[in-house]
C-alpha positions as CSV (number, residue, x, y, z in Angstrom):
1,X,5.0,71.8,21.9
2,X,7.5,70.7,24.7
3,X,10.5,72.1,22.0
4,X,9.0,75.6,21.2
5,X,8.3,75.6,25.2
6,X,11.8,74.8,26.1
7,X,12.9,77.4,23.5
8,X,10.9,80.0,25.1
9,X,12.2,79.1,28.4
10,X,15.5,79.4,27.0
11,X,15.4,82.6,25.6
12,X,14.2,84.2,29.3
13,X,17.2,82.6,30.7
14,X,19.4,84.4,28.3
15,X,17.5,87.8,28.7
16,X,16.3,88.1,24.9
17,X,12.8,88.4,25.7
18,X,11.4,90.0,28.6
19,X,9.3,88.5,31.5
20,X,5.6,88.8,31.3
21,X,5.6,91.4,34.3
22,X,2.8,94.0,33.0
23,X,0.0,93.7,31.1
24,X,-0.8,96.6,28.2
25,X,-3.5,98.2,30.4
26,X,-1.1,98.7,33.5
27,X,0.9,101.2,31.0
28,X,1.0,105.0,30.9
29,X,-1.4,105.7,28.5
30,X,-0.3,107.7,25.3
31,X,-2.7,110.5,23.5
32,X,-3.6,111.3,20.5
33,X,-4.8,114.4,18.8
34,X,-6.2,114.9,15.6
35,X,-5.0,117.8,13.7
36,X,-7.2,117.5,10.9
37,X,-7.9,120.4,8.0
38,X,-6.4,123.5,7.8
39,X,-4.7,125.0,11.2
40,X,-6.8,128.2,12.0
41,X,-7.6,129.8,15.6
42,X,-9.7,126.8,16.7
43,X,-6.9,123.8,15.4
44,X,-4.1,126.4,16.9
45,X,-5.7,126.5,20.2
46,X,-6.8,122.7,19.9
47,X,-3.2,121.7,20.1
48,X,-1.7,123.5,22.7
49,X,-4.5,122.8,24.8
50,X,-3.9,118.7,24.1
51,X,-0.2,119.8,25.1
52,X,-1.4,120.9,28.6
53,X,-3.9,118.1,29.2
54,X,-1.9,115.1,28.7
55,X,1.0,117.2,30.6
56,X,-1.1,117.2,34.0
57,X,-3.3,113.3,33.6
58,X,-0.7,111.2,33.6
59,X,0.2,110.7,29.7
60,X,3.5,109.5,29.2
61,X,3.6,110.9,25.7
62,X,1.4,112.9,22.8
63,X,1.1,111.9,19.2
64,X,-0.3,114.5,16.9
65,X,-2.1,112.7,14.2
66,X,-2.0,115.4,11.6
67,X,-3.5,115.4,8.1
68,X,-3.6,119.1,6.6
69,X,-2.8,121.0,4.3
70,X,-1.5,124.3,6.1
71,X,-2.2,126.9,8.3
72,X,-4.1,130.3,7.8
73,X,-3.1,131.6,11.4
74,X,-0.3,134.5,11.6
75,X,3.5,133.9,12.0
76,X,3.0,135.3,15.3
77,X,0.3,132.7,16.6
78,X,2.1,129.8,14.7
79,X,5.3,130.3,16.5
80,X,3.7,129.9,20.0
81,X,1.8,126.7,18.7
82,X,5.4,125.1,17.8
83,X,6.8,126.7,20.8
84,X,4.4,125.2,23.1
85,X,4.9,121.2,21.3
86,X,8.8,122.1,21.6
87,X,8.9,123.8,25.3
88,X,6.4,120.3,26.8
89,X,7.3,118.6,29.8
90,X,6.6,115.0,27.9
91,X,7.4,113.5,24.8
92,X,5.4,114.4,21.7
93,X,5.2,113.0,18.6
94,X,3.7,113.7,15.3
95,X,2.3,111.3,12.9
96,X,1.6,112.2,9.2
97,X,-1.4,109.3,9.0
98,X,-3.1,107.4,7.9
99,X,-1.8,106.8,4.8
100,X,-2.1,109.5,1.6
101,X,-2.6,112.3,3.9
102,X,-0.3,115.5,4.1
103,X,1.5,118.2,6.1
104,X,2.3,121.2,3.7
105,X,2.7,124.6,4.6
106,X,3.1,125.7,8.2
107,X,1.9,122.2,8.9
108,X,4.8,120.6,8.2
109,X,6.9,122.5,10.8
110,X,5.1,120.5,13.3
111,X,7.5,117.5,12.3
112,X,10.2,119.5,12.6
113,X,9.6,120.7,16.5
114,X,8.3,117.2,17.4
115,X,10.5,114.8,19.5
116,X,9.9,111.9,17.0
117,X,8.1,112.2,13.4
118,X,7.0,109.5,11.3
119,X,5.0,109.4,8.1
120,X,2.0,106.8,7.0
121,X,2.5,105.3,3.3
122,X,2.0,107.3,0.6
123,X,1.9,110.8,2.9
124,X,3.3,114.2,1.6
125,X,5.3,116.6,3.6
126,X,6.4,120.0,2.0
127,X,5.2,123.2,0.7
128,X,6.7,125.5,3.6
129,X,7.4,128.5,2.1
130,X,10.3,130.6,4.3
131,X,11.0,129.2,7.6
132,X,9.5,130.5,10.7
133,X,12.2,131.1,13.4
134,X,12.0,130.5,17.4
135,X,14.3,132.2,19.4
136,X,16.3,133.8,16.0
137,X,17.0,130.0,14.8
138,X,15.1,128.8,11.6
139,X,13.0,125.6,12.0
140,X,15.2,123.1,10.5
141,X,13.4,120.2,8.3
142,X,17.0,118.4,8.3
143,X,18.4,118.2,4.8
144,X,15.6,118.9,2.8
145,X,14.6,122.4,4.8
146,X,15.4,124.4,1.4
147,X,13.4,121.8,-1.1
148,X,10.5,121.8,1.2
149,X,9.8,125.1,0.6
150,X,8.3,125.2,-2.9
151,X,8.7,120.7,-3.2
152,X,7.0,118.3,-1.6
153,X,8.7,114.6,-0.3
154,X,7.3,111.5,0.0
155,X,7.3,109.0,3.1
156,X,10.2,107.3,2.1
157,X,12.8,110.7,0.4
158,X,11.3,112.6,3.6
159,X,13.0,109.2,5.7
160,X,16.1,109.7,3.7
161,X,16.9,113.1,4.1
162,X,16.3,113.3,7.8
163,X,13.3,114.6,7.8
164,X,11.6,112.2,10.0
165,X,12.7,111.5,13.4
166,X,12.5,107.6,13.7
167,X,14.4,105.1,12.6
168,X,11.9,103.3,10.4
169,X,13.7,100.6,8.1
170,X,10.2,99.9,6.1
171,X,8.1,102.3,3.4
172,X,6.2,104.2,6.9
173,X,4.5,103.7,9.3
174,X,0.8,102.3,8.2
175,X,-0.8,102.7,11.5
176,X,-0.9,104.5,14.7
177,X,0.1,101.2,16.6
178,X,2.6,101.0,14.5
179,X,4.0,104.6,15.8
180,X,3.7,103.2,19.4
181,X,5.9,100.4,18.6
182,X,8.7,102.5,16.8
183,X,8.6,104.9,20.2
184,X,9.0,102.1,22.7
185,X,12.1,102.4,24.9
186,X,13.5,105.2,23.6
187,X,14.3,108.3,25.8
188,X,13.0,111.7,25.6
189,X,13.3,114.8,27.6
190,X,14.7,112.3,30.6
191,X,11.6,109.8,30.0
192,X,11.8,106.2,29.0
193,X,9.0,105.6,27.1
194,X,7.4,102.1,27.6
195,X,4.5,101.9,24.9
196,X,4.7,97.9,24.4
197,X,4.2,95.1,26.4
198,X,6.3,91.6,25.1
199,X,5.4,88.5,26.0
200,X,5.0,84.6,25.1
201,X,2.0,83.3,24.1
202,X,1.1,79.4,24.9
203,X,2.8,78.5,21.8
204,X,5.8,79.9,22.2
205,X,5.4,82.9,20.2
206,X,6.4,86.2,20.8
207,X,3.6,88.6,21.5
208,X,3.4,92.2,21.2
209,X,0.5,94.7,22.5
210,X,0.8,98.4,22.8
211,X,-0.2,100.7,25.7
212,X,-3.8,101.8,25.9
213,X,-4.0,105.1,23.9
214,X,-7.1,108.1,24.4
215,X,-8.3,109.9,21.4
216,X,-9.0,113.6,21.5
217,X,-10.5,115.8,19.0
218,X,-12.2,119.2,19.1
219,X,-15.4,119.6,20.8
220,X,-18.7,119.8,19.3
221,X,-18.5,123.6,19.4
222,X,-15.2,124.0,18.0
223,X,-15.7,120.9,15.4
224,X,-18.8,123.1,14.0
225,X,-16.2,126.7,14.2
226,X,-13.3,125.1,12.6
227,X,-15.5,123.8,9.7
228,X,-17.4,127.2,8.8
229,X,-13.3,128.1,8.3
230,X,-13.0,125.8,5.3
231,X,-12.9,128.1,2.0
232,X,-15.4,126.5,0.2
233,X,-17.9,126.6,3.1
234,X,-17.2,129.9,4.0
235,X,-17.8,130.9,0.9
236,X,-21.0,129.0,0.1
237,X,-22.5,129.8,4.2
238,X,-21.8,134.0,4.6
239,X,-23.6,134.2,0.6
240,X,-25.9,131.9,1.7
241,X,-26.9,133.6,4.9
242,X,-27.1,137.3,3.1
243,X,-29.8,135.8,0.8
244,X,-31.9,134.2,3.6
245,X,-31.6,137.6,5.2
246,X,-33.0,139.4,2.4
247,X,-35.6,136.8,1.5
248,X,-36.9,137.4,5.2
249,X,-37.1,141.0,5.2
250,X,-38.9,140.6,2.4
251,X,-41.6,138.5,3.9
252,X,-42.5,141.0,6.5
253,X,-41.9,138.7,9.4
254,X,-39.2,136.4,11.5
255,X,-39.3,133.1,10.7
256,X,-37.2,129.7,10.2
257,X,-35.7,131.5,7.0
258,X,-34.6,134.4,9.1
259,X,-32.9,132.7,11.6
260,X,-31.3,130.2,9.4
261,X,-29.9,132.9,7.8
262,X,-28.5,134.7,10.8
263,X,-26.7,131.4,12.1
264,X,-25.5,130.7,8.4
265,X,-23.9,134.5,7.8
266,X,-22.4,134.5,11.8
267,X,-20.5,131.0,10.7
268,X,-19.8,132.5,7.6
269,X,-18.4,135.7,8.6
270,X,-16.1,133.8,11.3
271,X,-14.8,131.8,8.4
272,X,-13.8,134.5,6.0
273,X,-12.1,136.2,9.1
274,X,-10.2,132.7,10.0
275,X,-9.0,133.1,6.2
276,X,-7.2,135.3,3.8
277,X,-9.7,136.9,2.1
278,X,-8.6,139.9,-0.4
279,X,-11.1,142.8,0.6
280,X,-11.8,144.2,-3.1
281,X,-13.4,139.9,-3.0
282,X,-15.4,140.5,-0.4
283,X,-17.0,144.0,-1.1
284,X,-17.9,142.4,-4.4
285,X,-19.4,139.9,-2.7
286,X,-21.4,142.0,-0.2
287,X,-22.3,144.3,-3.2
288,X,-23.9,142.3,-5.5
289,X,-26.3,140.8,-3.0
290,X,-27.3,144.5,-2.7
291,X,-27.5,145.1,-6.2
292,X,-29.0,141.7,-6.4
293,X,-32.2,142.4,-3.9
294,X,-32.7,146.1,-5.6
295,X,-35.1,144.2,-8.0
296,X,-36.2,141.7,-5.4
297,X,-38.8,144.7,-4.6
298,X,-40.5,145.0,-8.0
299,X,-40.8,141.2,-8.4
300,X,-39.0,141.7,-11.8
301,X,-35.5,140.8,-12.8
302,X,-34.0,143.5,-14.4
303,X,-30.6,145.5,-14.8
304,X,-29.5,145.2,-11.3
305,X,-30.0,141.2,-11.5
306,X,-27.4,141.1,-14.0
307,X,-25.3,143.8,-12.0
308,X,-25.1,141.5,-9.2
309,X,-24.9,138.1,-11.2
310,X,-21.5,139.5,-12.6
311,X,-20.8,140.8,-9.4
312,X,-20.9,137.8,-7.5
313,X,-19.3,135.8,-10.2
314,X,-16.4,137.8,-9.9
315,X,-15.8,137.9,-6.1
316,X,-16.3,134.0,-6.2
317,X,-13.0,134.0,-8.5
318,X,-11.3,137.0,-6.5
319,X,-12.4,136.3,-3.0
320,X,-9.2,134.4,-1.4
321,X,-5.7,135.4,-1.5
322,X,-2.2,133.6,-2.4
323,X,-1.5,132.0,0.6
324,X,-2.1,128.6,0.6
325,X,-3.3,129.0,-3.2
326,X,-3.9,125.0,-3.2
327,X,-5.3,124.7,-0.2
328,X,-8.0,127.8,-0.7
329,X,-9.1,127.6,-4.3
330,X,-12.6,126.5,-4.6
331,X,-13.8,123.7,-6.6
332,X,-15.7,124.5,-10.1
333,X,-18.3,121.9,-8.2
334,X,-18.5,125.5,-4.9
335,X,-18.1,127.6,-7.9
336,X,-21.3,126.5,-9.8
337,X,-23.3,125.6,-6.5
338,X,-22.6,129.2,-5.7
339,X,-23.4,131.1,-8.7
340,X,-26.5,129.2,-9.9
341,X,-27.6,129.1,-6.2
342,X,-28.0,132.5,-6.0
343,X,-29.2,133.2,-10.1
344,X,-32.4,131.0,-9.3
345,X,-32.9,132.3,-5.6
346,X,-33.1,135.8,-6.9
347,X,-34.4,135.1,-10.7
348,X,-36.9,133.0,-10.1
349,X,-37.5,132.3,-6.2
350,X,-37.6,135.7,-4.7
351,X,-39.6,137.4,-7.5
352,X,-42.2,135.2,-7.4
353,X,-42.6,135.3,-3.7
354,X,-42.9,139.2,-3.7
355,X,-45.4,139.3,-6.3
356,X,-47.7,136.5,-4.2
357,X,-46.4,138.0,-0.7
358,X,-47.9,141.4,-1.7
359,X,-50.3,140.7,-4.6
360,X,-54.2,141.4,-3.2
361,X,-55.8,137.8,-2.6
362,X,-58.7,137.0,-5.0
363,X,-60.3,134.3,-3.5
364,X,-64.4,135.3,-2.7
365,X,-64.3,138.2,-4.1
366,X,-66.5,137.8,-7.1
367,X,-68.4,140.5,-6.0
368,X,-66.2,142.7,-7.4
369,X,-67.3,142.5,-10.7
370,X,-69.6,145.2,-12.1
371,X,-68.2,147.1,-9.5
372,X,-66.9,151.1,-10.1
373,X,-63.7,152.8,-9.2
374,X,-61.0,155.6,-10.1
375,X,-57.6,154.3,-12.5
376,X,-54.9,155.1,-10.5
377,X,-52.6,155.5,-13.3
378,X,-53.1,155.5,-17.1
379,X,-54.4,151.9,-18.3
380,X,-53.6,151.1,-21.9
381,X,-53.4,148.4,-22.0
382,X,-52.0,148.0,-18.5
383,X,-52.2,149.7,-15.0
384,X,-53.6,149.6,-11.5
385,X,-56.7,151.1,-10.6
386,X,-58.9,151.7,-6.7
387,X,-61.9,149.8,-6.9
388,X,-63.4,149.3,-3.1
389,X,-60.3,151.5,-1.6
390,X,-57.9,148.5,-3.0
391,X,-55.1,149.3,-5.4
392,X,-55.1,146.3,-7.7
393,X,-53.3,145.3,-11.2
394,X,-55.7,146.3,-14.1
395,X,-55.9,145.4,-17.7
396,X,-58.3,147.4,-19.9
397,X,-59.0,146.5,-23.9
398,X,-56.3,148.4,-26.4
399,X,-59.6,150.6,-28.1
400,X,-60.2,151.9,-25.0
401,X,-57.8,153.0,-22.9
402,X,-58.6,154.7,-19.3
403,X,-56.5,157.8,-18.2
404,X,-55.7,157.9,-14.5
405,X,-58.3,159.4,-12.6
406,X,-61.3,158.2,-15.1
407,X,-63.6,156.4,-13.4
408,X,-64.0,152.4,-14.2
409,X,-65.8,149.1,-14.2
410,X,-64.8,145.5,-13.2
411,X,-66.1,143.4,-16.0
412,X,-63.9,140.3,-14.6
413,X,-61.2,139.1,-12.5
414,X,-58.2,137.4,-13.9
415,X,-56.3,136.1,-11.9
416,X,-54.7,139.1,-9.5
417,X,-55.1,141.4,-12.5
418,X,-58.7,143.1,-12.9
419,X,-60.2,143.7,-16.9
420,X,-61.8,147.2,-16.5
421,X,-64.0,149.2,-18.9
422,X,-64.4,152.5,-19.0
423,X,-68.3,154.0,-17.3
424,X,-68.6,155.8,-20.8
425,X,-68.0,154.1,-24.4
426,X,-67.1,150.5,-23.4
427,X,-70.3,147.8,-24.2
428,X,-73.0,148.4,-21.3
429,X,-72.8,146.5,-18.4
430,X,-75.6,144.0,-17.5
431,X,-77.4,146.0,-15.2
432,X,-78.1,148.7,-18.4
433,X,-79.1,145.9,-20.4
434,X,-81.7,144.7,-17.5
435,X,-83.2,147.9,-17.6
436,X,-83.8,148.1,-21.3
437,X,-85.5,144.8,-21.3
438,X,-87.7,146.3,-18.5
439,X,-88.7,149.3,-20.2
């Protein structure tokens, strides 16, 4: 004990560690926002307003933790995001963590406008297609600028070719401590940043503890936007909501299906607009949930079913364009959710509830039978007929079929569906048969 304290006492003398002056907590604090998923509107607008908060409380730097695999915004809006990280009054850096996450596409050029860039184990960086310039200059990846743009680089290759902006001897950086530790004491934009606190413990040993950092992500609000922007969500939420919308018109009322709906299709909608979405996808889309609810009405699946069946089927496959290919083609798991979503919502579901929402109700009304009334169309077998100013389903025997306008008797109830005889050559009823006991 007294040799490891004299050794630390030592070592103060000669200046090689530092005198316990500050504790971690009485450091500028350092932020951190998460750039997580694809960088649309929401994610664009996230970032430069984490530039201008930790600008004006006191931050003495901003780490982007960034795990995505590209951007769907224009050049246009993309160029002020990275002008905005580039053009900051503090030190920004971007970390590609934790480890196995990515920056490809536009994404990556976050790195590349960044004061200091580092990369968790295992991330990938690449993807870029052609550079996006600021001010007439190209943003420059180091070296491997002309790779990235249709290759991808590892933590350590991207280290290598100067991709990364700190000087990290090991395989990445793991965690975000670990950033704040690689950005201590360097200077930036005429700041010296001072993210660790060194000390000796009561043993002797040299202790390290990083300054506090916040953690920011996108409101509730935004959170809920940005997700309805995911392809696969999109996708699943605007067909989702068209059906809910048809299945409530077709109830006659506003209920918890209706507005369901609504919110579903207005998240959808603002997703497929966030996204590049070919327009011959999306009028397929919109027109086989028309041809889809033309048989909703008639409670039977028929021709137009299968219209819109291999309608929608096609848009799900045609519905996003080329950029970001990887990053926007849906699963076969969306795919099949999608397609036999909608086959047994408007094969089965939707039938069924027409022919119950609209069918005449039954129950107590076994006074019917023996009662008279008009076909209202031909019954052989099958029809409808008036009995008791209702239109109901009939069903008469094959030997004696009713023309419309004949008049009829209800000799049972099946169901919805009525069996009817005709007043003249079907068996008497039991009213005739009464009456010839009687006489």
């Amino acid at each position: 004990m007294f040799a490891a304290v004299t050794l630390g006492l030592f070592m103060m003398i000669a200046g090689n560690v530092p005198q316990q002056v500050d504790d971690a907590a009485d450091l500028a604090k350092v932020d951190v926002f998460e750039v997580s998923g694809l960088i649309d509107s929401v994610v664009a607008g996230g970032i430069e307003h984490a530039v201008v908060r930790s600008e004006s409380n006191g931050a003495q730097a901003l780490v982007l933790q960034v795990n995505s695999p590209g951007a769907v915004v224009d050049e246009a809006r993309m160029r002020e995001v990275l002008t905005s990280i580039r053009t900051s009054s503090i030190p920004i850096g971007v970390w590609v963590g934790p480890s196995g996450a990515k920056a490809l596409g536009w994404s990556a050029f976050l790195l590349a406008v960044a004061d200091v860039s580092a990369m968790a184990p295992r991330a990938t960086v690449g993807l870029t297609g052609l550079p996006i310039e600021i001010d007439g200059e190209p943003v420059s990846l180091g070296g491997a600028s002309t790779l990235l743009r249709s290759g991808t680089l590892g933590t350590t290759d991207a280290r290598d070719r100067g991709v990364l902006r700190l000087d990290i001897a090991d395989e990445g950086v793991p965690v975000l401590r670990n950033m704040l530790f690689a950005m201590d004491g360097l200077t930036i934009k005429g700041t010296e940043l001072d993210t660790v606190v060194e000390a000796i413990d009561d043993s002797g040993a040299i202790t390290r503890e990083a300054a506090t950092t916040r953690f920011f992500k996108l409101g509730t609000f935004e959170q809920l936007m940005h997700t309805s922007a995911s392809a696969a969500l999109a996708y699943l939420l605007f067909s989702f909501g068209l059906a809910l919308l048809i299945f409530e018109f077709y109830t006659a009322g506003i209920g918890i299906a209706g507005f369901v709906g609504a919110v579903c299709t207005v998240l959808g909608t603002f997703g497929l607009t966030e996204l590049p979405v070919r327009p011959i996808g999306l009028a397929l889309l919109i027109f086989s949930v028309i041809a889809l609810a033309i048989d909703v009405q008639v409670g039977i699946p028929r021709v137009w079913t299968g219209i819109g069946l291999l309608s929608f089927v096609v848009a799900s496959f045609a519905l996003y364009g080329s950029v970001q290919e990887q990053a926007l083609r849906l699963s076969w798991l969306t795919l099949i959710s999608g397609v036999v979503s909608m086959a047994l919502a408007f094969v089965v579901g939707m039938p069924s509830m027409v022919r119950t929402r609209f069918a005449t109700p039954t129950i107590g009304r076994e006074w019917l039978i023996g009662s008279h009334g008009t076909a209202a169309t031909d019954i052989a077998p099958d029809g409808e007929a008036t009995v008791q100013g209702a239109r109901w389903r009939a069903r008469t025997n094959r030997a004696t079929p009713i023309t419309s306008g004949q008049p009829l008797r209800v000799a049972s109830i099946d169901g919805v569906t009525l069996d009817v005889e005709p007043l003249e050559g079907a068996a008497r009823d039991y009213r005739e048969m009464r009456k010839s006991r009687e006489d």
